[in-house]
N, C-alpha and C positions, 0 to 999 in steps of 0.2 A: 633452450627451454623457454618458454611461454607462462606470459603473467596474465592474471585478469588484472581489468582496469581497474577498480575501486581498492579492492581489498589485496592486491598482491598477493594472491595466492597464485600457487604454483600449480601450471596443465602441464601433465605428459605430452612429448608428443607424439605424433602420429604412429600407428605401427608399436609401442607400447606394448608389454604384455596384457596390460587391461583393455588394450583397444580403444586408446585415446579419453578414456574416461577422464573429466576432471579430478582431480584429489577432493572436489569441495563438493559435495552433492548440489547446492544451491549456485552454483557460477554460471550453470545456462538459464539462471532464472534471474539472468539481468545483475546479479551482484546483490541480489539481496538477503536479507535476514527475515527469514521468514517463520510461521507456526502455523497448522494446520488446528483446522477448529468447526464442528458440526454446524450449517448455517441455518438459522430459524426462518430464513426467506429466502426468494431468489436473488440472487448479487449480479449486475453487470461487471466485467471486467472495470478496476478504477474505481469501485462504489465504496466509502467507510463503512465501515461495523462497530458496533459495542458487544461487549458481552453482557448477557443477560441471564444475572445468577440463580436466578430461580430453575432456569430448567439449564445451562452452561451453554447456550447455543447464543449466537451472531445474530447481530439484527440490525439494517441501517442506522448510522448516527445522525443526528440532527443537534447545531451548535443551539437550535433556544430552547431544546428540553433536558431540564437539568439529569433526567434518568439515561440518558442516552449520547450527551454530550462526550463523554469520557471515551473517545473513540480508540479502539487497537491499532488500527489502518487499514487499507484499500485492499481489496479483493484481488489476488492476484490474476486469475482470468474466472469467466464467467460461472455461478454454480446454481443448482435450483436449492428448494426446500430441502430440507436432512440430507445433503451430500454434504460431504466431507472436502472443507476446502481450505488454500491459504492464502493468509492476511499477511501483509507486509509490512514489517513490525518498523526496519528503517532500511534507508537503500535507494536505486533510482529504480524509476518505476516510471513506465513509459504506455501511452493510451492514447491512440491514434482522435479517437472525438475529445482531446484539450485541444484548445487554445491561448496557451498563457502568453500574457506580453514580457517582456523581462524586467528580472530586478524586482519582481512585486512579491508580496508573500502572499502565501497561497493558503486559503480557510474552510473551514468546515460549513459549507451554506446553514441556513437557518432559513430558508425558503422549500428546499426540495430535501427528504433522506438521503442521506451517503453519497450527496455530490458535493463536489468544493467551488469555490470562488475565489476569484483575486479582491472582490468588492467587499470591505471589509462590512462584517457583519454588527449587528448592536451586542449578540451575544460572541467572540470571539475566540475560535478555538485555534492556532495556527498549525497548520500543517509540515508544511514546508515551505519551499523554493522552488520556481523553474529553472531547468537548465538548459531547457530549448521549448520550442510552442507548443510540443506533446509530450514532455519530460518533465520531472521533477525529482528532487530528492527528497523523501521521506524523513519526517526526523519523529523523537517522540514528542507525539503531540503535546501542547500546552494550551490548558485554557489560562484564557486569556480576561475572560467577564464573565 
C-alpha cells in the first residue's frame, strides 16, 4: 500500500475497485489543504487572496494595505473573474516562475498584489518557507507589522 508524502494518507493501489482513486480527494493536489472560494479578479497560479466581506469573493493581498493584508493563500492554479476557485489554506505548493534561495522566509510583497518575496518587507506578513527554488510550504499566514 502506498502513502502520500506530507500527510500519510493511504492510496489504493492500482486495479482497486475504485480505480486507483486516492482515499484523500486533495493528495493529487500536491498534499494540500485546500477551500474553494468565488474570485473577485483574475489570479495567476501562486498569487495570495483576501477575502472581501462585503461581497465574500478573493481579491489579491498586498502586506501594506491594512484591508487586504490578512491573506487566506495562494491560488491553486490559474482563475479569471467569478470563477470558482481554490486557495491553499496550508501544504506545499509548487510554481514553476519562484525563485527562492533557501532557508529564507518567504512574505507577502508590499510592492506588487498577491505576489511574495524573500526580501523582507516594512509591513510584514510571513508566508512560509522554501523547500526547493519553485517549492514552498504554506503555513497560516502571520502578520508580522
Amino acid at each position: 500500500m502506498a502513502f502520500t508524502t506530507d500527510q500519510n494518507l493511504e492510496q489504493p493501489s492500482d486495479g482497486a475497485s475504485n480505480s486507483g482513486q486516492a482515499i484523500n480527494d486533495n493528495s493529487d493536489k500536491h498534499e494540500l489543504r485546500t477551500k474553494k472560494f468565488t474570485c473577485g479578479t483574475k489570479f495567476a497560479q501562486g498569487e495570495y487572496g483576501y477575502i472581501n466581506w462585503s461581497d465574500k469573493k478573493v481579491y489579491k493581498a498586498k502586506a501594506d494595505a491594512d484591508g487586504t493584508k490578512r491573506t487566506i493563500g495562494p491560488a491553486l492554479e490559474a482563475y479569471v473573474t467569478d470563477e470558482e476557485g481554490f486557495f491553499v489554506l496550508e501544504g506545499r505548493q509548487t510554481k514553476t516562475g519562484w525563485s527562492f534561495t533557501s532557508n529564507g522566509e518567504i512574505y507577502l510583497s508590499d510592492a506588487t498584489a498577491g505576489a511574495v518575496t524573500q526580501t523582507a518587507p516594512t509591513k510584514k506578513v510571513l508566508l512560509g518557507y522554501p523547500t526547493a527554488t519553485t517549492e514552498m510550504i504554506c503555513i497560516n499566514p502571520v502578520v508580522l507589522s
